[in-house]
C-alpha positions in Angstrom: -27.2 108.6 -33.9 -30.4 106.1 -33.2 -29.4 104.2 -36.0 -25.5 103.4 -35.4 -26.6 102.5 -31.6 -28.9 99.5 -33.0 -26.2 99.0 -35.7 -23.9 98.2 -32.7 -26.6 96.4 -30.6 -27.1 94.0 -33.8 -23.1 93.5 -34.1 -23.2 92.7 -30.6 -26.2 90.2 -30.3 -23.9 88.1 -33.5 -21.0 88.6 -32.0 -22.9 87.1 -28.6 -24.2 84.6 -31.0 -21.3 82.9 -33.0 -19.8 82.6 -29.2 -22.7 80.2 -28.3 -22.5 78.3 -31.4 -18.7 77.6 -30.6 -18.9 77.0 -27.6 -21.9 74.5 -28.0 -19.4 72.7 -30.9 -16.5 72.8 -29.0 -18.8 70.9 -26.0 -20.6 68.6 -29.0 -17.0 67.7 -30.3 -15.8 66.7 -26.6 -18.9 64.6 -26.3 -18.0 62.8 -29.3 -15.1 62.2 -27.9 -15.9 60.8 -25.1 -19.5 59.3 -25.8 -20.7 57.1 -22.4 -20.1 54.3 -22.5 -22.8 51.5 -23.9 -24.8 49.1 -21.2 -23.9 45.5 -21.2 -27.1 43.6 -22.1 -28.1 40.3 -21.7 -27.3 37.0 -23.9 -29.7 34.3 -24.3 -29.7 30.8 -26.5 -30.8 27.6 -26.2 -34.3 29.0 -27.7 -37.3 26.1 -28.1 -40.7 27.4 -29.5 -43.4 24.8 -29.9 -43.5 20.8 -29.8 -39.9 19.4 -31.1 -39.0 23.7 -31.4 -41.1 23.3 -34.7 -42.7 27.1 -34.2 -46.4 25.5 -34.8 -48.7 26.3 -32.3 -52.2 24.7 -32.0 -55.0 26.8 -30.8 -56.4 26.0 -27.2 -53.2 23.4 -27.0 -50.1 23.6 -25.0 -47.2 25.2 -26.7 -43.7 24.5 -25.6 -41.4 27.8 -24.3 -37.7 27.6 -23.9 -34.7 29.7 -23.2 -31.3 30.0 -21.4 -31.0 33.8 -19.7 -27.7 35.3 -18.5 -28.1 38.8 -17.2 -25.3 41.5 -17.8 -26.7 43.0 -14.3 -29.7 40.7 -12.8 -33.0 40.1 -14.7 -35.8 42.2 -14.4 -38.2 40.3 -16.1 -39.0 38.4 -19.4 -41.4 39.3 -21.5 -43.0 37.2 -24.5 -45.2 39.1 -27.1 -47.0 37.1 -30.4 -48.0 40.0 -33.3 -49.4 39.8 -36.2 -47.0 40.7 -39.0 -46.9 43.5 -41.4 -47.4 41.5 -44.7 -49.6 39.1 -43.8 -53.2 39.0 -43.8 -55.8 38.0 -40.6 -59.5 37.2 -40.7 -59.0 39.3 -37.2 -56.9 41.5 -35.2 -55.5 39.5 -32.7 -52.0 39.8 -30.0 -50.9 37.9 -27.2 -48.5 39.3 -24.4 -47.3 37.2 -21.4 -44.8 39.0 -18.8 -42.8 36.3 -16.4 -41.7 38.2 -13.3 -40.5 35.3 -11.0 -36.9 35.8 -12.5 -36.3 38.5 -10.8 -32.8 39.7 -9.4 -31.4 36.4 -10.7 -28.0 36.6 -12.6 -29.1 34.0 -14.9 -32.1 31.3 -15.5 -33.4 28.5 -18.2 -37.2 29.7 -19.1 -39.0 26.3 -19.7 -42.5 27.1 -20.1 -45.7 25.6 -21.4 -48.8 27.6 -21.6 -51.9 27.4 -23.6 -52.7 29.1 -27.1 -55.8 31.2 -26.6 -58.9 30.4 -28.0 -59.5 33.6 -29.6 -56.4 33.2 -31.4 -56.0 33.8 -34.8 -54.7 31.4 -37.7 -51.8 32.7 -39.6 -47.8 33.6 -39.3 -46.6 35.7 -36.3 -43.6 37.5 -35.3 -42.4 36.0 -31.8 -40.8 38.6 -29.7 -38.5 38.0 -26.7 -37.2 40.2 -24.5 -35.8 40.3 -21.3 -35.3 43.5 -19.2 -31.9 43.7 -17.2 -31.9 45.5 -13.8 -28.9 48.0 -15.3 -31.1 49.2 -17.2 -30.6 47.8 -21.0 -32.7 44.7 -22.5 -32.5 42.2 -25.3 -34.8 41.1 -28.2 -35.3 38.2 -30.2 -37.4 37.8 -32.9 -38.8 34.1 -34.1 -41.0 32.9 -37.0 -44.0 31.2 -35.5 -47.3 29.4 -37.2 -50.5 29.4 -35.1 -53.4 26.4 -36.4 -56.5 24.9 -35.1 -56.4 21.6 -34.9 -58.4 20.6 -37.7 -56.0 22.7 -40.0 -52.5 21.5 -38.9 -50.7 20.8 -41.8 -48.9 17.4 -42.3 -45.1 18.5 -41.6 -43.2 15.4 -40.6 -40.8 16.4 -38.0 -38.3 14.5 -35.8 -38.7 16.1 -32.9 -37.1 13.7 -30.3 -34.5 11.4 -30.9 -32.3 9.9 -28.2 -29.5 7.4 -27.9 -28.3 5.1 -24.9 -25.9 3.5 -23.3 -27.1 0.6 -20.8 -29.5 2.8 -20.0 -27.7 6.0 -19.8 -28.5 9.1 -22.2 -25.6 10.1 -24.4 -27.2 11.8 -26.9 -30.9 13.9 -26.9 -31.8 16.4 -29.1 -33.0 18.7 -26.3 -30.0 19.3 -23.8 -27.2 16.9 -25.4 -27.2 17.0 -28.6 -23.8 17.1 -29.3 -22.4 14.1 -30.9 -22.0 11.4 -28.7 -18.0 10.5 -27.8 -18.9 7.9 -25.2 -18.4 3.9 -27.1 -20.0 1.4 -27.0 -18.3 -2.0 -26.4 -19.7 -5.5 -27.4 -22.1 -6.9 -25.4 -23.5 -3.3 -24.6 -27.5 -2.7 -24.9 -28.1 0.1 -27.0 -31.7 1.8 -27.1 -33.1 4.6 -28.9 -36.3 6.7 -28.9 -37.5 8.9 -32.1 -40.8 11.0 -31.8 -42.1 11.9 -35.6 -44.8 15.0 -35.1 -47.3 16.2 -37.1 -48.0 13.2 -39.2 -51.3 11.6 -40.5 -52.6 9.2 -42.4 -49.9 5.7 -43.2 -46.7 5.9 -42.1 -43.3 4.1 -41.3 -39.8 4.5 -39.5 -36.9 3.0 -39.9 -34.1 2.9 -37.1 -31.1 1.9 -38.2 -27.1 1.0 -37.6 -25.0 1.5 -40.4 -21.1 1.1 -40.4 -18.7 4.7 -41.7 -16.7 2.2 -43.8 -20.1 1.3 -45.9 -19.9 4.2 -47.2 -24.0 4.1 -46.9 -25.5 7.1 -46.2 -29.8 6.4 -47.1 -32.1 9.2 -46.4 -35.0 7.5 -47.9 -36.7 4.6 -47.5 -36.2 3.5 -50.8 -32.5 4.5 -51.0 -31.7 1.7 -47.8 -29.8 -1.4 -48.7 -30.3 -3.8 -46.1 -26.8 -5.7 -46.8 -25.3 -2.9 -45.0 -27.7 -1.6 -42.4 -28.6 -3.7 -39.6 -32.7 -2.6 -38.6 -32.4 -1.4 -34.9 -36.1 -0.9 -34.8 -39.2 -0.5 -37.4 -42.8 0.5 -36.9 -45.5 1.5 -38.8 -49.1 3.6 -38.5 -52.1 3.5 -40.3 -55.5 5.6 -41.6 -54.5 7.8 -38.8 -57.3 10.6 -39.4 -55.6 13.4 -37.8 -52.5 14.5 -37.1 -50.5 12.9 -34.5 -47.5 12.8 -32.6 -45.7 9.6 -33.9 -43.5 7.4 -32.0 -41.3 3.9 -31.3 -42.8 3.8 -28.1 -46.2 3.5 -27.6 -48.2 3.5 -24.8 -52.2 3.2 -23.7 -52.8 6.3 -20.9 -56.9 5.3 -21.1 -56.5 2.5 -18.9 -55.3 2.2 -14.9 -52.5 1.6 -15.0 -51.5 2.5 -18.2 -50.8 -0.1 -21.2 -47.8 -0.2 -22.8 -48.1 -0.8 -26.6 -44.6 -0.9 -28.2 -41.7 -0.8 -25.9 -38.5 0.8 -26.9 -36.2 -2.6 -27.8 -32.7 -2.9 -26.0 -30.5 -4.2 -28.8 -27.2 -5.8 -27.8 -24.1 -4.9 -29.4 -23.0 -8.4 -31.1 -26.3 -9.8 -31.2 -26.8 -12.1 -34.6 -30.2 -11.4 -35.8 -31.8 -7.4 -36.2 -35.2 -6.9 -35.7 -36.4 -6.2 -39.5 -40.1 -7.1 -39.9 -41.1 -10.2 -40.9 -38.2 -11.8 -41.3 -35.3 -10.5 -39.0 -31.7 -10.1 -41.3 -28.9 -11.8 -39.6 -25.9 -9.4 -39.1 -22.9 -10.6 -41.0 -21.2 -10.1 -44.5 -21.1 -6.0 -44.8 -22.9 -5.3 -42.0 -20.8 -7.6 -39.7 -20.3 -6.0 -36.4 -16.5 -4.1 -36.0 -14.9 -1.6 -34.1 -15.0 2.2 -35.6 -17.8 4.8 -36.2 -21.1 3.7 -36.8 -24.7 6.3 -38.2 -27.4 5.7 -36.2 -30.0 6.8 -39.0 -33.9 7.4 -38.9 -36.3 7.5 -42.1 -39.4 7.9 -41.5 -41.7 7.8 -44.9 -45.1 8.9 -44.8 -47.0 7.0 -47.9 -50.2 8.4 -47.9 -48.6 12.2 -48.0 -45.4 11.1 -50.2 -42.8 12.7 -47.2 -39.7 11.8 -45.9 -37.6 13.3 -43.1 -34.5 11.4 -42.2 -31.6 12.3 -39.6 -28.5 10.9 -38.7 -26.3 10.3 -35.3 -22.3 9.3 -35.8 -21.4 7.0 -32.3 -18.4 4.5 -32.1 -18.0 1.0 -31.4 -15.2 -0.8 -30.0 -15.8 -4.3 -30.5 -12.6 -6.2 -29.7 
């Protein structure tokens, strides 16, 4: 009798059991159904790390921070983090974590920041996290490749990491904020001027600015490669038995003196003008490389001899000459 009253007791604690189980899949199955519905999060572009966005960073140096922020919600705050990675070997352990709160309960913001690579920093490849923290409660992450170098060991990387073009003075092209092709024309009689920074250079150098008609069907990328029949020399300049690496550019100026002295100015180059401005002996600007309407390269080589490297880059703009 003791026995077929726990026999029934058991069949009732399954019975009692396989309820709970259904009803627990029956709520799992409505869940799935209807699952909540995922936080908006924020987007962010425009991302600069490091002179020229080169992701070198020098240690006890300034290193350039940059990115556009739009908040799903409003921004909590941004957070930058530098770790070591996982396949890579340190002489040290070493991290670097920098939190930017000012942003806070804006709907969007450009981070331009500059601060300085600490001196305990370590030389080697890191992982560069981003994130920024939305007030609704989600966040984003990005993840960037960055180098970190003492001074003494930067390598020699030529990089253009400014180049502009203007109009009578006006910007219509930059590589940081407008560099999409330019669509504005010039017109004869027009001064055109262009600035190109070459970083992380050394030793002999040269750079070679120049204007070289579509139709040409010229397209140099080295020195070596330029035919001057068909490219008219905007602007040249050279360095030498520079000792350590520098930041390398068509305009030059002196900041040790009061005021300052400027070494190489930036030449305005009119549109029509007969003579370029090769060194030592300017070309005159007729035969192939007459001037005419329709799309024109603005191209930079830069060579550096000592090192046997070449970067090049190349800007389409139009002329209408008539």
């Amino acid at each position: 009798m003791q026995t077929q009253h726990k026999s029934n007791a058991n069949k009732a604690i399954k019975m009692f059991t396989a309820f709970l189980l259904l009803v627990s899949s029956i709520t799992a199955c409505k869940e799935d159904e209807n699952p909540l519905p995922e936080l908006p999060i924020p987007t962010m572009d425009n991302i600069e790390l490091g002179l020229g966005d080169a992701g070198v960073g020098i240690i006890a140096q300034d290193f350039h921070f940059n990115a556009s922020i739009v908040a799903a919600g409003k921004i909590e705050k941004v957070e930058i983090k530098i770790l070591q990675k996982e396949e890579e070997t340190y002489s040290e352990i070493w991290e670097h974590e920098i939190i930017w709160d000012e942003y806070k309960d804006l709907k969007n913001a450009t981070v331009h920041k500059h601060f300085t690579i600490p001196e305990n920093a370590i030389e080697g490849k890191y992982d560069f996290i981003i994130t920024v923290y939305d007030q609704n409660g989600s966040k984003l992450e990005r993840k960037r490749d960055i180098a970190i170098y003492s001074a003494a060991n930067i390598p020699v990387e030529p990089k253009i990491t400014q180049l502009s073009l203007k109009k009578n003075g006006q910007s219509i092209f930059d590589l940081h904020g407008m560099n999409e092709n330019p669509t504005e024309n010039f017109s004869k009689g027009d001064t055109l001027t262009s600035h190109v920074d070459i970083s992380f250079v050394k030793g002999d150098g040269i750079v070679y600015l120049l204007l070289i008609k579509k139709s040409a069907n010229h397209n140099p990328t080295t020195i070596e490669e330029i035919d001057f029949s068909k490219a008219i020399v905007y602007d040249m300049y050279e360095h030498k038995n520079q000792t350590s690496v520098f930041n390398f550019s068509n305009f030059l100026i002196d900041l040790t003196t009061n005021p300052f002295t400027v070494i190489k100015r930036i030449p305005g180059f009119g549109i029509g003008t007969e003579k370029d401005n090769r060194i030592p002996v300017a070309g005159a600007i007729s035969g192939d490389k007459a001037w005419g309407s329709g799309e024109y390269n603005l191209v930079v080589i830069y060579k550096n001899t000592t090192y046997n490297k070449t970067v090049s880059k190349s800007v389409p703009f139009n002329i209408v000459y008539n």
